[in-house]
C-alpha positions as CSV (number, residue, x, y, z in Angstrom):
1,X,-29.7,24.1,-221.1
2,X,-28.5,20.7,-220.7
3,X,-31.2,19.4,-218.5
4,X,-32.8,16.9,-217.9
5,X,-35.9,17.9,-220.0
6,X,-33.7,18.2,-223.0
7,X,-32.9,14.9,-222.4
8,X,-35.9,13.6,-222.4
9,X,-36.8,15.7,-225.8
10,X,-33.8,14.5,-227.1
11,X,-34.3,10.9,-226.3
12,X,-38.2,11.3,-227.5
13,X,-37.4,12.9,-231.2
14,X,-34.4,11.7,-233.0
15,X,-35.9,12.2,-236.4
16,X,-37.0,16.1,-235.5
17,X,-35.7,18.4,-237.7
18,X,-32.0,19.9,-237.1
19,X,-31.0,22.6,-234.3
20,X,-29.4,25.4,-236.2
21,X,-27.1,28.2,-235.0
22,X,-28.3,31.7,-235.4
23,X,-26.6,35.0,-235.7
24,X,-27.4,37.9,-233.1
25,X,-25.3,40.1,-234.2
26,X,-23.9,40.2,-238.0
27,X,-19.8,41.8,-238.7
28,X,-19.4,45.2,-240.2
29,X,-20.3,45.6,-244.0
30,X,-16.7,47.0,-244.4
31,X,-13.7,46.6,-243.1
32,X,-10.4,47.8,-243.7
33,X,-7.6,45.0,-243.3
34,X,-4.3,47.5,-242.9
35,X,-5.5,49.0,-239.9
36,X,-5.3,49.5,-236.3
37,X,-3.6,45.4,-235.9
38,X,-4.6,43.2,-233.7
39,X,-7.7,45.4,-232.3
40,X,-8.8,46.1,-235.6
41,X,-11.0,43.1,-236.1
42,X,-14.6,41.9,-236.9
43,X,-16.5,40.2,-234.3
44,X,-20.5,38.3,-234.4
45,X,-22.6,36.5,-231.8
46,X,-24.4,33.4,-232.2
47,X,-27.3,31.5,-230.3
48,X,-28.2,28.1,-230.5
49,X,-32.6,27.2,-232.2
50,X,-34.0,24.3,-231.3
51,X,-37.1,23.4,-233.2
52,X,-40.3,22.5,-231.4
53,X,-40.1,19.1,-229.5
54,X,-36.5,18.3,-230.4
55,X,-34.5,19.6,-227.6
56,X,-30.7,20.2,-226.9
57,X,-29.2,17.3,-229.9
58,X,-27.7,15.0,-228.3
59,X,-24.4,15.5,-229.5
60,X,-24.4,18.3,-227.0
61,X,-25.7,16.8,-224.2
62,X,-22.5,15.6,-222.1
63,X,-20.1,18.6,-223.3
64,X,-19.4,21.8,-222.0
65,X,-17.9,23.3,-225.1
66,X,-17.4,22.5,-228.6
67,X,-15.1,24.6,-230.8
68,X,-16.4,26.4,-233.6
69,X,-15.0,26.0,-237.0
70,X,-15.1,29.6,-239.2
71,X,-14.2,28.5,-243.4
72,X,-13.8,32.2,-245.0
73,X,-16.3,31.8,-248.3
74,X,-17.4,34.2,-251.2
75,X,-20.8,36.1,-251.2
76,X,-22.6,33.4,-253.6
77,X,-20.8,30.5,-251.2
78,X,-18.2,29.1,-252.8
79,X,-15.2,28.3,-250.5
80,X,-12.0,30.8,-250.7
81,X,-9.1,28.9,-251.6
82,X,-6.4,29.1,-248.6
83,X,-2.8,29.4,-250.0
84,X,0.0,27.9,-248.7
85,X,0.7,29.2,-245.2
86,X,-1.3,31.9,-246.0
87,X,-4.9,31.1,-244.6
88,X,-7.5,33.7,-244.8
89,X,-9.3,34.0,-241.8
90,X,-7.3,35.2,-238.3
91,X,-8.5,34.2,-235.6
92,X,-8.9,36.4,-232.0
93,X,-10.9,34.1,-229.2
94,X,-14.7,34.6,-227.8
95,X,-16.0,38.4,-228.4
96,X,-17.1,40.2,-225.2
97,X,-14.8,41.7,-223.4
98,X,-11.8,40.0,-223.0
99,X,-7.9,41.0,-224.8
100,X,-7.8,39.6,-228.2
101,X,-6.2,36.7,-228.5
102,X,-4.9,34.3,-230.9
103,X,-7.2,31.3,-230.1
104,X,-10.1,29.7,-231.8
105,X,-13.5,30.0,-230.2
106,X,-15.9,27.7,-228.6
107,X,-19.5,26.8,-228.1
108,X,-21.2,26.6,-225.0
109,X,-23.7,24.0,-224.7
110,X,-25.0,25.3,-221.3
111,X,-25.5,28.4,-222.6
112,X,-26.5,27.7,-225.8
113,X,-24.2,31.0,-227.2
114,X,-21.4,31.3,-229.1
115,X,-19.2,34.2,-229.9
116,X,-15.9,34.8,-232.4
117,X,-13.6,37.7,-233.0
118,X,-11.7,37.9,-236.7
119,X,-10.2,39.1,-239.3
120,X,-10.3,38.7,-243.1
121,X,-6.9,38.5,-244.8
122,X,-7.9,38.7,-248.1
123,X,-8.6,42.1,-250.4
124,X,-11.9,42.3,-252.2
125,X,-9.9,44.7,-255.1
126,X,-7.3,41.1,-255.2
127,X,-10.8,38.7,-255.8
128,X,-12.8,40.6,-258.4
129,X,-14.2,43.2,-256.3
130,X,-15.9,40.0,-254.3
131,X,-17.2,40.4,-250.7
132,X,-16.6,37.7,-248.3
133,X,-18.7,36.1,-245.5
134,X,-18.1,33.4,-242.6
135,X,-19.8,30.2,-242.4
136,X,-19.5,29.1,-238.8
137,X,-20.3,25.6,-237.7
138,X,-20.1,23.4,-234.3
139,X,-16.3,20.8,-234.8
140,X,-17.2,17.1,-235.1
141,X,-21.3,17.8,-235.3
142,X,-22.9,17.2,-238.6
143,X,-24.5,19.8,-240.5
144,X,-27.4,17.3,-240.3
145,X,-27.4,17.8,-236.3
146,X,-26.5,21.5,-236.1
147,X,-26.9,23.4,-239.1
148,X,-24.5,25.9,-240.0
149,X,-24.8,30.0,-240.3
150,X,-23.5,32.3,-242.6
151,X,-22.6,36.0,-242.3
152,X,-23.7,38.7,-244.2
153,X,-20.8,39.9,-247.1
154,X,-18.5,42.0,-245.6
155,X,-16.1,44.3,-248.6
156,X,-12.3,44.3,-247.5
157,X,-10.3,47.2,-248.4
158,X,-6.9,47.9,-247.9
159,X,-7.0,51.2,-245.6
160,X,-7.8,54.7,-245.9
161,X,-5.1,57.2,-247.2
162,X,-4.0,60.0,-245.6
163,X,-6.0,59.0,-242.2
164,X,-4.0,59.8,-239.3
165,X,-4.4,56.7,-235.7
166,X,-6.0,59.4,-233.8
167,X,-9.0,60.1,-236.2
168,X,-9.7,56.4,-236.1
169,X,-10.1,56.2,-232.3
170,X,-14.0,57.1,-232.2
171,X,-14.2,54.7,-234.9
172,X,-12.4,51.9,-232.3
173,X,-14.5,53.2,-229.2
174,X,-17.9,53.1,-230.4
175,X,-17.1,49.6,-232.8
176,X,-16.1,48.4,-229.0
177,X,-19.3,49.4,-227.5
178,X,-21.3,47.8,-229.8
179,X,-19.1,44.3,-229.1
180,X,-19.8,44.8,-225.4
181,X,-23.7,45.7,-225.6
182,X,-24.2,42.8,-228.6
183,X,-22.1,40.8,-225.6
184,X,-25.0,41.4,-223.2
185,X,-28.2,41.1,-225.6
186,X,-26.1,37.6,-226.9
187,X,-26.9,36.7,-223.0
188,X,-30.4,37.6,-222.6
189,X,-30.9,36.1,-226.4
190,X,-29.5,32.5,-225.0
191,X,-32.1,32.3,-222.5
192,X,-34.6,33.3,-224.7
193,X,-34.0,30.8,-227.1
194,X,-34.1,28.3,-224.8
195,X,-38.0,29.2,-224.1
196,X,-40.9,27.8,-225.3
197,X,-42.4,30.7,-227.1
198,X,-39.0,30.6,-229.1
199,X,-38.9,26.7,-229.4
200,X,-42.4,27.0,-230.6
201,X,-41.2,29.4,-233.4
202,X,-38.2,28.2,-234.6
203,X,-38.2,29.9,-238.2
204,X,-38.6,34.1,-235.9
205,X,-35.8,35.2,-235.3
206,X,-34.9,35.2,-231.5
207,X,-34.9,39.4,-232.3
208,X,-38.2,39.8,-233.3
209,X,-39.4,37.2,-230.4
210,X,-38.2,39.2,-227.9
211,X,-38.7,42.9,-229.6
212,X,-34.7,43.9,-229.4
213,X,-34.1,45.9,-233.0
214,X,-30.6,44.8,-234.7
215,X,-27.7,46.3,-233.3
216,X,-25.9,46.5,-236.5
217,X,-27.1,49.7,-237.3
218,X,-24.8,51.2,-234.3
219,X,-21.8,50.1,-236.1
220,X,-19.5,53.6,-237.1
221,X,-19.9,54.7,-240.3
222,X,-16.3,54.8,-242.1
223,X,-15.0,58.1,-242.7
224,X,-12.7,59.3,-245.6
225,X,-14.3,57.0,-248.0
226,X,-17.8,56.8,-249.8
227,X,-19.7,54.3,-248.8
228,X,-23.4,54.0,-248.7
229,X,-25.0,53.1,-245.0
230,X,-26.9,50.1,-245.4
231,X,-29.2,48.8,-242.7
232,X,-30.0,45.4,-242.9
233,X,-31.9,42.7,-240.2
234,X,-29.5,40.0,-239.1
235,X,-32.1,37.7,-241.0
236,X,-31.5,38.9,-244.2
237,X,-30.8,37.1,-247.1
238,X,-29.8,39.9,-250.0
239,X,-27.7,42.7,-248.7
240,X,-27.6,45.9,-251.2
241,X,-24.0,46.1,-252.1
242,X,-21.5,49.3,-250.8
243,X,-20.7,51.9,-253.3
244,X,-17.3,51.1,-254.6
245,X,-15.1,53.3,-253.2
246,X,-12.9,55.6,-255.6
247,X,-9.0,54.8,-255.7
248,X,-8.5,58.7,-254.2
249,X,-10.0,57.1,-251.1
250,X,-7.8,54.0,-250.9
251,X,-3.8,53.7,-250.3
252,X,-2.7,52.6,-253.7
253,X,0.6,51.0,-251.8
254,X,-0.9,47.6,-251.3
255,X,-0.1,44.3,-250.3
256,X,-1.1,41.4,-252.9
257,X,-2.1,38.5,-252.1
258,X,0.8,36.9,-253.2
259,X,3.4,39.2,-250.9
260,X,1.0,39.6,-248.1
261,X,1.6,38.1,-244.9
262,X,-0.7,39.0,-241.7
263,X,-0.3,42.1,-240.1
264,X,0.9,40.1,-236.8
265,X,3.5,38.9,-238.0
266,X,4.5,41.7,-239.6
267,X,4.5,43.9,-236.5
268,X,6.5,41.3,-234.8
269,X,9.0,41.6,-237.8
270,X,9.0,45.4,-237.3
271,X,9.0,45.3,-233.6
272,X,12.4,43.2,-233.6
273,X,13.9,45.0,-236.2
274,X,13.5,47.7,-234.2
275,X,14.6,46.9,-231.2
276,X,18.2,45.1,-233.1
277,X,18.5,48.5,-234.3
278,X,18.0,49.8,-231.1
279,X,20.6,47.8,-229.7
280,X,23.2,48.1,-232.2
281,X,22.8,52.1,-231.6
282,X,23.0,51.5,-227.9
283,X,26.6,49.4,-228.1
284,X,28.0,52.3,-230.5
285,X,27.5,54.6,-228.4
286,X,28.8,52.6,-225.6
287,X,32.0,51.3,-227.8
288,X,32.3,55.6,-228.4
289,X,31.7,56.4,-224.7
290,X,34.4,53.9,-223.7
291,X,37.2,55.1,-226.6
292,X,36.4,58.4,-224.8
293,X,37.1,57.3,-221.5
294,X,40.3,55.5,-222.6
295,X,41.5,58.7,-224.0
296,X,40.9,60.4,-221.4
297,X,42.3,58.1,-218.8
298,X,45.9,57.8,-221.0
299,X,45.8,61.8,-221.1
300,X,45.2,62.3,-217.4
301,X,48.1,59.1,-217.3
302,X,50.6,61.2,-219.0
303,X,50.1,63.9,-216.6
304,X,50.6,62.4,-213.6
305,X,54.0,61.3,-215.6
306,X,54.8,64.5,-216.1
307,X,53.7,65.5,-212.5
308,X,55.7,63.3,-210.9
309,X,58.6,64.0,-213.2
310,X,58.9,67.9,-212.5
311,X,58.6,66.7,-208.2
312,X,61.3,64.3,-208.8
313,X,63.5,67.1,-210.3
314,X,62.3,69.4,-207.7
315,X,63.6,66.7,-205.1
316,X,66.3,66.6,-206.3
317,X,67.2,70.6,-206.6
318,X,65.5,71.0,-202.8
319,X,68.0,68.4,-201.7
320,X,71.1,69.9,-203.3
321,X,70.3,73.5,-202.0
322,X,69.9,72.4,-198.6
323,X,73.5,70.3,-198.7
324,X,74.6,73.6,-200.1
325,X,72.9,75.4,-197.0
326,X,74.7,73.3,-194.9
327,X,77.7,73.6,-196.2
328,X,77.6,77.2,-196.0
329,X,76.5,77.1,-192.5
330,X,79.7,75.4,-191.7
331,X,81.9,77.8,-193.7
332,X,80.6,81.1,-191.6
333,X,81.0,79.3,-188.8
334,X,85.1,78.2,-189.4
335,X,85.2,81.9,-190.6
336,X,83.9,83.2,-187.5
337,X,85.9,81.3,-185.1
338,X,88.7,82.6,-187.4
339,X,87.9,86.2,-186.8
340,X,87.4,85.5,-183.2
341,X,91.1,84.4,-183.0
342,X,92.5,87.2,-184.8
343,X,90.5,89.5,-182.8
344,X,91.8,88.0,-179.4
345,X,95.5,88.2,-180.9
346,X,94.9,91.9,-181.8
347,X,93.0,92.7,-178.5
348,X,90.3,94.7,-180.4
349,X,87.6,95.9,-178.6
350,X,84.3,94.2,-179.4
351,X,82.2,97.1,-178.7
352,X,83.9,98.8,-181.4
353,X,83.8,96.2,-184.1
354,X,81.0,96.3,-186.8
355,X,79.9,94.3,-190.0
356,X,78.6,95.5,-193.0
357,X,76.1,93.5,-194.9
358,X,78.1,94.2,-197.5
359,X,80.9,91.8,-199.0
360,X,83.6,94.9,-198.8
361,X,86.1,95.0,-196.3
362,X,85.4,96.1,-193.4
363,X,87.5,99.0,-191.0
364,X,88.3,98.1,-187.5
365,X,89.3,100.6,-185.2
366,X,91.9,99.5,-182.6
367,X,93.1,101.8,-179.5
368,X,95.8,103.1,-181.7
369,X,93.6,104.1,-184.2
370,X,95.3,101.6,-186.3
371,X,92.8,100.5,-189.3
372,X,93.1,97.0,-190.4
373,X,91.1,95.1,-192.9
374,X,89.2,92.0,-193.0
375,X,87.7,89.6,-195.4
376,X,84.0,89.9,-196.6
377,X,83.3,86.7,-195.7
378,X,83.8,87.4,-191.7
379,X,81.3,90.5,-192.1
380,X,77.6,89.5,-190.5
381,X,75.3,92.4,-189.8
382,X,75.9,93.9,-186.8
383,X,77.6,91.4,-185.0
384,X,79.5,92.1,-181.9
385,X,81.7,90.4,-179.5
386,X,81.6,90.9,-176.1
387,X,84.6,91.5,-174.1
388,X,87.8,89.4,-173.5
């Protein structure tokens, strides 16, 4: 911690030789770059050594985190050269148990423990067949202060072929346990370093101090390729190297180096082309849904037309039957005043007169027995007069 013994130490031993970061949990020895996205990623945990007598540098004394700097280089060391705006190393934040994130990681000096979550962008099959490790280092600290750590080679292969999402989920879930318990022995490993047993031996490895076996041997194995299992101490300088898997195993539909671009990006390409096309289907249908509608409206339009059309003509013949009806109304009545008349002049008895429905002529019979005629049009159905 940053105490004030450390300070002291510090103060005390300037020429003592260099703190050095150490790796408490190593990244898979393959990895396939093409799958699962952003939560397909590597991960490794750090603590800080001091050696005996020289304390927390003092570099680190009066900061609460430094950022750590991770250069991508070849199993023999040499440096992987980064192309233009295509780096090789992605970046996802502190390990543990947090989202991944696009963000660098940190150290923290009062924990003495550092953490990083990545991903290799580069093909071994592209570099020779080469594996590739991570040198990780403390920003703006000399190596000379806090020297730097390597991880073991990891190979990086495209992805597996014919391997559907759901057969890599056990894969995902145990790869994630191991992140969260290498999260909790990282934590008990910090405080242990800080200790004086592990101060006094600064060249153990915190591990063996405190009796915890590596935790890289609960790392999945790969299925659907042949790989050899290799167990290895986080310590370990030579790793044996993976059987080279067969090109049955791998997806021959490959991204080069020169055409690749990271799979972030390309999801984000894919995710908006997706959702433009997505749109443009949505305002076709619409643009078809409203044509409908318009044809539909202009139809029902022409037959209201029509509709009111046939009630205007109706109108119309309603009103000339009923001028008709009166009209006829006033005829039978002139002719019945006019039979009334005649009657009176030929003093007929009413009780004898009669109408047929009929438009014959009808017989009237008088006192006489004198027949006359009259006009259809007079003739009601039994209609009688009453007396004079």
């Amino acid at each position: 911690m940053c105490n004030r013994k450390a300070k002291m130490k510090s103060a005390g031993h300037s020429d003592a030789a260099p703190a050095r970061l150490e790796l408490t949990c190593q990244p898979e020895q393959v990895t396939f770059r093409d799958e699962g996205g952003r939560f397909n990623y590597l991960f490794l945990f750090a603590v800080l050594r001091v050696s005996d007598g020289a304390g927390l540098p003092a570099e680190l004394l009066d900061r609460e985190r430094v950022a750590l700097d991770a250069v991508l280089q070849y199993e023999d060391g040499t440096p992987v050269p980064d192309k233009a705006g295509k780096p090789g190393l992605r970046l996802f934040g502190d390990a543990g148990t947090d989202k991944p994130r696009d963000a660098g990681a940190a150290f923290n000096c009062k924990t003495w423990r550092a953490s990083l979550r990545f991903k290799i962008l580069k093909l071994s099959r592209n570099h020779d067949g080469k594996r590739f490790r991570v040198k990780l280092s403390l920003r703006g600290v000399p190596d000379t202060v806090v020297k730097p750590v390597c991880s073991r080679p990891t190979l990086v292969l495209s992805k597996r072929k014919k391997l559907k999402a759901d057969d890599r989920v056990p894969e995902s879930q145990q790869r994630k346990h191991v992140e969260e318990l290498a999260s909790k022995h990282n934590t008990r490993l910090s405080r242990e370093a800080q200790s004086a047993e592990a101060i006094a031996k600064p060249a153990i490895h915190i591990r063996t101090i405190t009796g915890l076996e590596p935790i890289e041997s609960e790392y999945p194995v790969p299925i659907g390729i042949n790989v050899d299992s290799c167990a290895a101490a986080a310590t370990a300088v030579a790793y044996p190297v993976p059987a080279a898997p067969s090109d049955d195993d791998l997806d021959d539909d490959e991204d080069s180096d020169e055409d690749y671009q990271p799979p972030g990006k390309q999801q984000r390409q894919q995710q908006q082309n997706s959702q433009t096309q997505r749109k443009r289907k949505f305002a076709q249908d619409q643009n078809a849904a409203l044509v409908q509608v318009a044809q539909s409206l202009a139809s029902l339009q022409k037959q209201i037309e029509v509709y009111n059309e046939t009630v205007s003509i109706s109108e119309q013949r309603i009103s000339a039957l009923e001028a008709e009806n009166v009209e006829l109304k006033r005829k039978i009545e002139t002719l019945e005043l006019d039979g009334m008349a005649a009657m009176k002049k030929q003093k007929v008895a009413p009780s004898l007169l009669t109408f047929s429905r009929s438009h014959s002529l009808a017989l009237v019979e008088g006192e006489d027995d004198q027949q006359s005629l009259l006009p259809a049009e007079l003739c009601q159905p039994r209609l009688l007069f009453d007396a004079l």
